[in-house]
PyMOL CGO cylinders between C-alpha atoms (Angstrom):
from pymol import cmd
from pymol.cgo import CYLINDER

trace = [
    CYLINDER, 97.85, 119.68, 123.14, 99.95, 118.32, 120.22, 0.3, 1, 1, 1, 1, 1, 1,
    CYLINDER, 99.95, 118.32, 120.22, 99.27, 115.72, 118.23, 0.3, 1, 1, 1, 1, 1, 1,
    CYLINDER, 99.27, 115.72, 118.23, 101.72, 112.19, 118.28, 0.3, 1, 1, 1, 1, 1, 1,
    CYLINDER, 101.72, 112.19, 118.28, 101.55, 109.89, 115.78, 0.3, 1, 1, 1, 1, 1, 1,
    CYLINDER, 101.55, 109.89, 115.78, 103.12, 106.49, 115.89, 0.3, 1, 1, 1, 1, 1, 1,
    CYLINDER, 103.12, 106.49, 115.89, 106.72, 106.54, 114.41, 0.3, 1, 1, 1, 1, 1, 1,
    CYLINDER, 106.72, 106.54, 114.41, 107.00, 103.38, 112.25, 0.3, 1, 1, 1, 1, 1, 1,
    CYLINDER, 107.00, 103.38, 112.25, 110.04, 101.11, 113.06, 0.3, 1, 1, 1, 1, 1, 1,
    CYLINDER, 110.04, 101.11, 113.06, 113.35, 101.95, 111.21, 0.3, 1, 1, 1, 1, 1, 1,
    CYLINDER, 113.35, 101.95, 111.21, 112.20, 105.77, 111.25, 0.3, 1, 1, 1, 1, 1, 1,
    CYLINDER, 112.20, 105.77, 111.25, 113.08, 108.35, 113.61, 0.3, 1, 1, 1, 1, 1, 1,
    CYLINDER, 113.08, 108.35, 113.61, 111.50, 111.68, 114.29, 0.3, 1, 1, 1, 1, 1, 1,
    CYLINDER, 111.50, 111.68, 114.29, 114.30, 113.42, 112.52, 0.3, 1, 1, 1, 1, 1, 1,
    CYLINDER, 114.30, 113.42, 112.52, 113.78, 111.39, 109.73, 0.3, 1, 1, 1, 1, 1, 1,
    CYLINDER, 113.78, 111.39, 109.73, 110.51, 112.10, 109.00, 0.3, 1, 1, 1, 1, 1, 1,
    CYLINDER, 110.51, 112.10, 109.00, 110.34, 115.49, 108.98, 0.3, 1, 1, 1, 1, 1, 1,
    CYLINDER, 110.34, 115.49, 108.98, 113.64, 115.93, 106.60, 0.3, 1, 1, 1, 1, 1, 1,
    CYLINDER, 113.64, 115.93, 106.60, 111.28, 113.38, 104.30, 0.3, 1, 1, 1, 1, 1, 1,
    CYLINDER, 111.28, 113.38, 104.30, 108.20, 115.33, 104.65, 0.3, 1, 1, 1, 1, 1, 1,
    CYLINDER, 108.20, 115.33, 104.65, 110.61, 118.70, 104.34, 0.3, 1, 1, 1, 1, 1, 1,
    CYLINDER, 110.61, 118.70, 104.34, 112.35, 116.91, 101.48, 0.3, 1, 1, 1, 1, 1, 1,
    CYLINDER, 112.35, 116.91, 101.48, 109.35, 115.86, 99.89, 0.3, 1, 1, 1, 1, 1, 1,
    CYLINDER, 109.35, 115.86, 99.89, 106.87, 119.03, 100.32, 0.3, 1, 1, 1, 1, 1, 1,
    CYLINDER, 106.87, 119.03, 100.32, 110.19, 121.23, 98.72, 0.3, 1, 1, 1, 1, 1, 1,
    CYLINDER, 110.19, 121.23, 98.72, 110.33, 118.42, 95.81, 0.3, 1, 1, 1, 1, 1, 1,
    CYLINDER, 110.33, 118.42, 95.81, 106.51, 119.16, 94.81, 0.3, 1, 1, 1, 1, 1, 1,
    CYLINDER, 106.51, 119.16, 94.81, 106.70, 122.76, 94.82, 0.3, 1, 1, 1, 1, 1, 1,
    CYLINDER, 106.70, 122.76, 94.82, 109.79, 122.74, 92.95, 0.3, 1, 1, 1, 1, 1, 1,
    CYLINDER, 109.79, 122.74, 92.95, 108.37, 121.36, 89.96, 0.3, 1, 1, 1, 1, 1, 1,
    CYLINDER, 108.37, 121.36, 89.96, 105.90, 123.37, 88.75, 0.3, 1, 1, 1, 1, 1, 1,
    CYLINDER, 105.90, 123.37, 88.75, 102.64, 121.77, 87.00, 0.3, 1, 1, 1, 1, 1, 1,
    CYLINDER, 102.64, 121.77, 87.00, 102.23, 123.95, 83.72, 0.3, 1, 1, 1, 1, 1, 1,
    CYLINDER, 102.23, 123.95, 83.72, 104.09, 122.53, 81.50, 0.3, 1, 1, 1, 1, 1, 1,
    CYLINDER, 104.09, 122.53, 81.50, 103.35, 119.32, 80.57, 0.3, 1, 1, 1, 1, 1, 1,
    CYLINDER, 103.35, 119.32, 80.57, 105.19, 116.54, 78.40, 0.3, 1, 1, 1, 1, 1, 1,
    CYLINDER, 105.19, 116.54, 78.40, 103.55, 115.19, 75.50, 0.3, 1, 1, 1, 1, 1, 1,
    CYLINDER, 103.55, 115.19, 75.50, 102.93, 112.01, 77.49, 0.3, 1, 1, 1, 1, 1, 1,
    CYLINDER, 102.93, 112.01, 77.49, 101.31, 113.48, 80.56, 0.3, 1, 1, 1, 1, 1, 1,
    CYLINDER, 101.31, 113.48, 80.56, 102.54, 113.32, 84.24, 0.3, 1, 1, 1, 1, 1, 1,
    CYLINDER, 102.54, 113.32, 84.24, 99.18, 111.53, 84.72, 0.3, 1, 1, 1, 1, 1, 1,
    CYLINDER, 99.18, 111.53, 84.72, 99.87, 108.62, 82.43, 0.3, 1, 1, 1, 1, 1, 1,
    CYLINDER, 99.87, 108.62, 82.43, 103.36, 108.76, 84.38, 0.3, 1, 1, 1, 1, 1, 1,
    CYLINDER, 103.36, 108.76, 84.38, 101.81, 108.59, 87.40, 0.3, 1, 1, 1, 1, 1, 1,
    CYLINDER, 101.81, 108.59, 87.40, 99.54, 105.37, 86.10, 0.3, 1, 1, 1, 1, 1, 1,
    CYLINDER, 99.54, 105.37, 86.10, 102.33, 103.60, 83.95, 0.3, 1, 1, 1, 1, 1, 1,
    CYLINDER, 102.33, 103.60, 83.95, 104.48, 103.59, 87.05, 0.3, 1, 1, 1, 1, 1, 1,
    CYLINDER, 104.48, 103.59, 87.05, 101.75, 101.17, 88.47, 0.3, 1, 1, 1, 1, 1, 1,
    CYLINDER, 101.75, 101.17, 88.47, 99.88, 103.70, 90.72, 0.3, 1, 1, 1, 1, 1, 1,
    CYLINDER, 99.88, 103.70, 90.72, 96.27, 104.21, 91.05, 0.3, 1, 1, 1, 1, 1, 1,
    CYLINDER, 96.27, 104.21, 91.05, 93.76, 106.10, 92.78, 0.3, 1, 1, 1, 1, 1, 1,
    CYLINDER, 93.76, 106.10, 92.78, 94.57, 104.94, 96.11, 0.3, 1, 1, 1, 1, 1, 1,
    CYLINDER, 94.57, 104.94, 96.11, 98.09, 106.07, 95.54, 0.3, 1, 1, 1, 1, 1, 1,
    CYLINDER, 98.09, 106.07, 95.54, 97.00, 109.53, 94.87, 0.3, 1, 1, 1, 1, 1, 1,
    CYLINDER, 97.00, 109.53, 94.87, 94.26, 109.87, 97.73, 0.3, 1, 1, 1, 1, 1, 1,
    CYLINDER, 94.26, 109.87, 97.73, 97.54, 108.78, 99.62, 0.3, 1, 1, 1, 1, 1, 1,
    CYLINDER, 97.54, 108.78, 99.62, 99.53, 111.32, 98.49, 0.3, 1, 1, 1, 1, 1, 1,
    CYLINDER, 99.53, 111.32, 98.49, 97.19, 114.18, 98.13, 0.3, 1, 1, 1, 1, 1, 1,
    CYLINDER, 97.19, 114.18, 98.13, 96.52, 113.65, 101.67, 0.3, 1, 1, 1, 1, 1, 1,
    CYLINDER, 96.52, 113.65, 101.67, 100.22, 114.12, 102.84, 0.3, 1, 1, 1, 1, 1, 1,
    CYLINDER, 100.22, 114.12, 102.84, 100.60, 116.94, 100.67, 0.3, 1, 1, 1, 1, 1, 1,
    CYLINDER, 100.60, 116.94, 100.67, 97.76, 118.31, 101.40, 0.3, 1, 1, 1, 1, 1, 1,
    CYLINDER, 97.76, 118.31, 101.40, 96.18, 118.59, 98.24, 0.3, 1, 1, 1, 1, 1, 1,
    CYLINDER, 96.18, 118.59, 98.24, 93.52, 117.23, 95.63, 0.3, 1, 1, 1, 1, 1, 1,
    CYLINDER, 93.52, 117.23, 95.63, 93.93, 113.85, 93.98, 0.3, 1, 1, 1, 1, 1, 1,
    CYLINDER, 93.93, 113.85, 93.98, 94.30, 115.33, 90.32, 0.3, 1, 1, 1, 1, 1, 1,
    CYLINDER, 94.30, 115.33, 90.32, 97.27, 117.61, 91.56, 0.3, 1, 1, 1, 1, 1, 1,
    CYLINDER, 97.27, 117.61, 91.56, 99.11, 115.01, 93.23, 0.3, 1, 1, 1, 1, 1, 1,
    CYLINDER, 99.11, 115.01, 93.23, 99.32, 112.36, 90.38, 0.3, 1, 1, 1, 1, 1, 1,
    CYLINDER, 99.32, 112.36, 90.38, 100.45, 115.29, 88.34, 0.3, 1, 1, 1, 1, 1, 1,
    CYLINDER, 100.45, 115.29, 88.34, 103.14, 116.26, 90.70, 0.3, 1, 1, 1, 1, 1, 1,
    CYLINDER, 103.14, 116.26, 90.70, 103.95, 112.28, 91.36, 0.3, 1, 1, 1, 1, 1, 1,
    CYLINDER, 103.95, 112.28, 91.36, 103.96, 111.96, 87.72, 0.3, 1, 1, 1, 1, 1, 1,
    CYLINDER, 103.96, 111.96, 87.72, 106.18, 114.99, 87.49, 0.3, 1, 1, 1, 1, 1, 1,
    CYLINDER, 106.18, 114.99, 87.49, 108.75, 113.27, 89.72, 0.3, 1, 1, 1, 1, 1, 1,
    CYLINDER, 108.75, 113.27, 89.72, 108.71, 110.27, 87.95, 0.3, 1, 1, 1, 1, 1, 1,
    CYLINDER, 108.71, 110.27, 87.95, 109.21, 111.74, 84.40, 0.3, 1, 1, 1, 1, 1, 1,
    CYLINDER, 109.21, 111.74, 84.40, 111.67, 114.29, 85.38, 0.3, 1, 1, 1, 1, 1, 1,
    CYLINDER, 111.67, 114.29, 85.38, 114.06, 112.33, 88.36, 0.3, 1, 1, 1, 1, 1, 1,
    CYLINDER, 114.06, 112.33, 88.36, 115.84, 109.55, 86.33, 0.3, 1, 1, 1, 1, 1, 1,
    CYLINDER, 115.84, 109.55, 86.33, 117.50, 106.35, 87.40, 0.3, 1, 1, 1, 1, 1, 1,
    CYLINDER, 117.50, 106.35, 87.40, 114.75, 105.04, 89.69, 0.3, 1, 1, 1, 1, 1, 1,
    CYLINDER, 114.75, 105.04, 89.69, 115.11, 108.25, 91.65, 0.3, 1, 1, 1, 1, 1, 1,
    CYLINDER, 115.11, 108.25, 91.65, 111.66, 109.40, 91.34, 0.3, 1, 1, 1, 1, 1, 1,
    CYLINDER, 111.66, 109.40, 91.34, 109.81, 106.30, 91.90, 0.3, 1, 1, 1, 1, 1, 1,
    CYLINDER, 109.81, 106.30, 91.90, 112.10, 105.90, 95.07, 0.3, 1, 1, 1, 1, 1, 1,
    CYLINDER, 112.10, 105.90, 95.07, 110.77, 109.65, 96.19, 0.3, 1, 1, 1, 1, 1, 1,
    CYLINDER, 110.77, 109.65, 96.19, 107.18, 108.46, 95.36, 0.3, 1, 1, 1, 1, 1, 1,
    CYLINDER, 107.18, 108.46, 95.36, 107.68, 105.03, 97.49, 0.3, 1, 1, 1, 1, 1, 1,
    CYLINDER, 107.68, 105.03, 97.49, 108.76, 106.96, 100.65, 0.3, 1, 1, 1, 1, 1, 1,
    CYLINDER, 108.76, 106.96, 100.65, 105.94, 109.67, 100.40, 0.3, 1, 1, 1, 1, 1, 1,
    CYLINDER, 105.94, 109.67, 100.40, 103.42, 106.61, 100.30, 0.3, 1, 1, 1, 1, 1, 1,
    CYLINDER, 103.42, 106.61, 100.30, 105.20, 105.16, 103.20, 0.3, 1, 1, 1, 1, 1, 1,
    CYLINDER, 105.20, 105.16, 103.20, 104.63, 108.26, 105.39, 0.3, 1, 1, 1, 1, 1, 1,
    CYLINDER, 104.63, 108.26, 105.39, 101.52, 109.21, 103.76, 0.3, 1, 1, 1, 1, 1, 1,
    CYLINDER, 101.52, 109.21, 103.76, 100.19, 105.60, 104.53, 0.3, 1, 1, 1, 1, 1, 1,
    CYLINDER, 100.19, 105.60, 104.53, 100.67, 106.57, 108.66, 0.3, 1, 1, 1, 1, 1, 1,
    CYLINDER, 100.67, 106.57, 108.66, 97.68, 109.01, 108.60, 0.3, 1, 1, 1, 1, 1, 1,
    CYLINDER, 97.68, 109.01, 108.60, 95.50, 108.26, 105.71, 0.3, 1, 1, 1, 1, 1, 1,
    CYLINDER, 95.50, 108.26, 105.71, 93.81, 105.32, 104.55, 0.3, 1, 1, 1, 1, 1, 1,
    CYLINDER, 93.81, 105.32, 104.55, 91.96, 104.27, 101.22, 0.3, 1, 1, 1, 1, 1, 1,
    CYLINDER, 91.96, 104.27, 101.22, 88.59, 102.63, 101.01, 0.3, 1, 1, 1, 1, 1, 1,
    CYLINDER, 88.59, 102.63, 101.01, 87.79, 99.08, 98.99, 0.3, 1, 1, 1, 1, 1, 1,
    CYLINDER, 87.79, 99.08, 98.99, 86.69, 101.51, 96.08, 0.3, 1, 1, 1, 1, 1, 1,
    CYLINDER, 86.69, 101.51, 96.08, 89.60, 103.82, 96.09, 0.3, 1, 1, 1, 1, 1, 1,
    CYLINDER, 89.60, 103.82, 96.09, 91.80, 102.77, 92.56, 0.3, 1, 1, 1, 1, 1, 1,
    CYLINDER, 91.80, 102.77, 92.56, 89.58, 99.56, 92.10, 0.3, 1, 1, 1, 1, 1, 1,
    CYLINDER, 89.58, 99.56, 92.10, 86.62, 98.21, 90.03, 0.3, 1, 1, 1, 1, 1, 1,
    CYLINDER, 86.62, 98.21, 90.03, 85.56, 95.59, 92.63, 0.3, 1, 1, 1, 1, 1, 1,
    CYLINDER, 85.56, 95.59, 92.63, 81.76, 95.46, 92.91, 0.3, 1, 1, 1, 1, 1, 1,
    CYLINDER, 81.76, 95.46, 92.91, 79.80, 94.52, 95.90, 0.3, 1, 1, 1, 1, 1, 1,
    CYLINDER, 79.80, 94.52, 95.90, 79.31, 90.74, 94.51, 0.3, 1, 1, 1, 1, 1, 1,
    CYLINDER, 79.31, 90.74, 94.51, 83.01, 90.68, 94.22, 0.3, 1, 1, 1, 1, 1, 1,
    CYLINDER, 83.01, 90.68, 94.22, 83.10, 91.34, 98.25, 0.3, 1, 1, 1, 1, 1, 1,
    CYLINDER, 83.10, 91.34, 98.25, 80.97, 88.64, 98.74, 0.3, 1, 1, 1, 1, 1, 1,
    CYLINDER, 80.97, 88.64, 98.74, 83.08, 86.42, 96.86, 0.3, 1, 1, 1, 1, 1, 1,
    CYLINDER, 83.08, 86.42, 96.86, 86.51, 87.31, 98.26, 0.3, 1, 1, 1, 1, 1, 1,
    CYLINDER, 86.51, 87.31, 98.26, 84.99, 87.26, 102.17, 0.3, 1, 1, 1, 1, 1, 1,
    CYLINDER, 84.99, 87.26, 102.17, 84.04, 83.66, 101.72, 0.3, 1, 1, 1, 1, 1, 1,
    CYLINDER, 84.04, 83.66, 101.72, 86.90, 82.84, 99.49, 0.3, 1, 1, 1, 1, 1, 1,
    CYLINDER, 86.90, 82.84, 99.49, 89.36, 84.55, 102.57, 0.3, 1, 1, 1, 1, 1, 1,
    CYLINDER, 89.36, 84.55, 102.57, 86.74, 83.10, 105.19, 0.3, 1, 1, 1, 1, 1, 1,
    CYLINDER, 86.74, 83.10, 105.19, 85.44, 86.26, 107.02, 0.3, 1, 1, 1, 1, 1, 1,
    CYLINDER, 85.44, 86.26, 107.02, 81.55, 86.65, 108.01, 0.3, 1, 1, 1, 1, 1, 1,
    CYLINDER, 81.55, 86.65, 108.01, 80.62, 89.54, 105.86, 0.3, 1, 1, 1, 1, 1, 1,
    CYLINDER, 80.62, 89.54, 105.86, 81.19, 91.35, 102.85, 0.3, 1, 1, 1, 1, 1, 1,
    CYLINDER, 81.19, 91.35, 102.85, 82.04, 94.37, 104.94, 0.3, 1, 1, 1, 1, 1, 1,
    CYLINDER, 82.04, 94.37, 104.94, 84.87, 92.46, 106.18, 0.3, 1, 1, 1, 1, 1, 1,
    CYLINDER, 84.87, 92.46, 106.18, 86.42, 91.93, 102.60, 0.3, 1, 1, 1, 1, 1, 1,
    CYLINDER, 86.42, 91.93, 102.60, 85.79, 95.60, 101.92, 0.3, 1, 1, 1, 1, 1, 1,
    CYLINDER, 85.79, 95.60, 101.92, 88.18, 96.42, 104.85, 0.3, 1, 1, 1, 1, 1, 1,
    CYLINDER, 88.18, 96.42, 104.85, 90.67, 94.32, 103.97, 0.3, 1, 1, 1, 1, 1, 1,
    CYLINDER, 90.67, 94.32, 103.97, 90.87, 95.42, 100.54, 0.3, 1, 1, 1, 1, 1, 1,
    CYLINDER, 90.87, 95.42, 100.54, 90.91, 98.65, 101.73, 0.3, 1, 1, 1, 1, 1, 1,
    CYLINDER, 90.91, 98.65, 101.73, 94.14, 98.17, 103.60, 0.3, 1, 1, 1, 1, 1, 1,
    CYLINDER, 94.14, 98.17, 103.60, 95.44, 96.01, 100.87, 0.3, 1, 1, 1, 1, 1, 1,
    CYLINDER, 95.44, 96.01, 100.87, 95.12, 99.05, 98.32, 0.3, 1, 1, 1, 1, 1, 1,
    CYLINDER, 95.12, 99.05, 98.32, 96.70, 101.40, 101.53, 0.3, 1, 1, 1, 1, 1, 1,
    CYLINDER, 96.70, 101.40, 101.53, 99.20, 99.13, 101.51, 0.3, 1, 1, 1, 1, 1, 1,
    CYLINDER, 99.20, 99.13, 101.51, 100.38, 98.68, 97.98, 0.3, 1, 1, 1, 1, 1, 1,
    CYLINDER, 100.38, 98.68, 97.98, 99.69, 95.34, 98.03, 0.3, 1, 1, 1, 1, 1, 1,
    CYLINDER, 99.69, 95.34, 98.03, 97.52, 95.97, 94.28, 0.3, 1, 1, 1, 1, 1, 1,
    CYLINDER, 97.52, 95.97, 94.28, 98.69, 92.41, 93.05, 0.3, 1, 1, 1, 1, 1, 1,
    CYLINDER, 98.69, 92.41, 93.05, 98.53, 90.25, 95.74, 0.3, 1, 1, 1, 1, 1, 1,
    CYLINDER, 98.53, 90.25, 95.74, 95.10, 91.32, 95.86, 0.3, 1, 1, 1, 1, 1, 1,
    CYLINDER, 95.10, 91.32, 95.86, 94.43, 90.72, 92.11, 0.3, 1, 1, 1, 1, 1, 1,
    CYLINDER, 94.43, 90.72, 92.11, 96.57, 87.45, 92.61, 0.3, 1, 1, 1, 1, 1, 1,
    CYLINDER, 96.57, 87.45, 92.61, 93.88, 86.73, 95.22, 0.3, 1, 1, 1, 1, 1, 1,
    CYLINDER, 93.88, 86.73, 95.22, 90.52, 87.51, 93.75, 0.3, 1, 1, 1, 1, 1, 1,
    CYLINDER, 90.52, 87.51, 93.75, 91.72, 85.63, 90.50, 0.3, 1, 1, 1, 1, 1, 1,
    CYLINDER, 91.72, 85.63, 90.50, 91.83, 82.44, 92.73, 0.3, 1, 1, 1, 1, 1, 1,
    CYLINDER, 91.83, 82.44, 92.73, 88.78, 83.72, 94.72, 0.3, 1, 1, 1, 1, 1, 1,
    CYLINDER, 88.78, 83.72, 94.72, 86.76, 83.34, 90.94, 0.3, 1, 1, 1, 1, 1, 1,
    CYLINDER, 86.76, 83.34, 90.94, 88.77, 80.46, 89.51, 0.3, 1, 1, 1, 1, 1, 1,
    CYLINDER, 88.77, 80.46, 89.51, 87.78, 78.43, 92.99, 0.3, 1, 1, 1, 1, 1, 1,
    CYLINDER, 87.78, 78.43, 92.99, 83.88, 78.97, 92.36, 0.3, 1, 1, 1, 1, 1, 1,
]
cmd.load_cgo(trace, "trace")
């Protein structure tokens, strides 16, 4: 039995598999020795991504975390004109069909912070806030959730 996944509107089947093609030929094309004296790392971070982001990634690639913000942060160094960050974007968006990240994934919320953000957004339990910032964080949505547990602490 094969697997089916659910094909996001706006995508076709074709489509994602020349962006998974594209993308899986893009990482292995850029080989991880050779570093620049900033780091592909710190490009992968000063482009705004975190942990979640490479979980994300690593998972679609099918690879660890520390290889995948290198090879992210590879893209985004060497592919100018908004190119890379563009190739980055659409691997999330496919990557974000399969895999999910956890409240703790990229963040430094503690468990008090959960119980301040589930009564701040009105859900029962702090288990509830932990799942939605856990899709927040799959989602990208990093500063609407900072945005949000700003006003969650300036409300108290």
């Amino acid at each position: 039995m094969t697997d089916t996944y659910a094909v996001p509107k706006g995508f076709s089947h074709v489509a994602i598999r020349v962006a998974i093609c594209t993308s899986l030929t893009v990482a292995a094309a850029l080989p991880l020795q050779q570093a620049h004296a900033g780091g592909y790392e710190d490009d992968f971070f000063t482009n705004g991504y975190n942990y979640c982001d490479a979980k994300l990634i690593a998972s679609f690639w099918g690879t660890d975390t520390v290889k995948a913000k290198l090879a992210a942060g590879k893209l985004l160094y060497k592919i100018e004109s908004g190119g890379g960050k563009k190739a980055v974007e659409n691997i999330l968006s496919l990557a974000r069909l399969w895999t999910k990240c956890e409240w703790d994934d990229g963040s430094d919320y503690t468990y008090d912070d959960m119980k301040v953000l589930a009564d701040y957004w009105g859900l029962p339990t702090p288990f509830d806030a932990k799942l939605k910032v856990g899709k927040l964080l799959t989602e990208g949505k990093r500063q609407q959730l900072k945005d949000e547990y700003k006003k969650s602490r300036s409300r108290g």
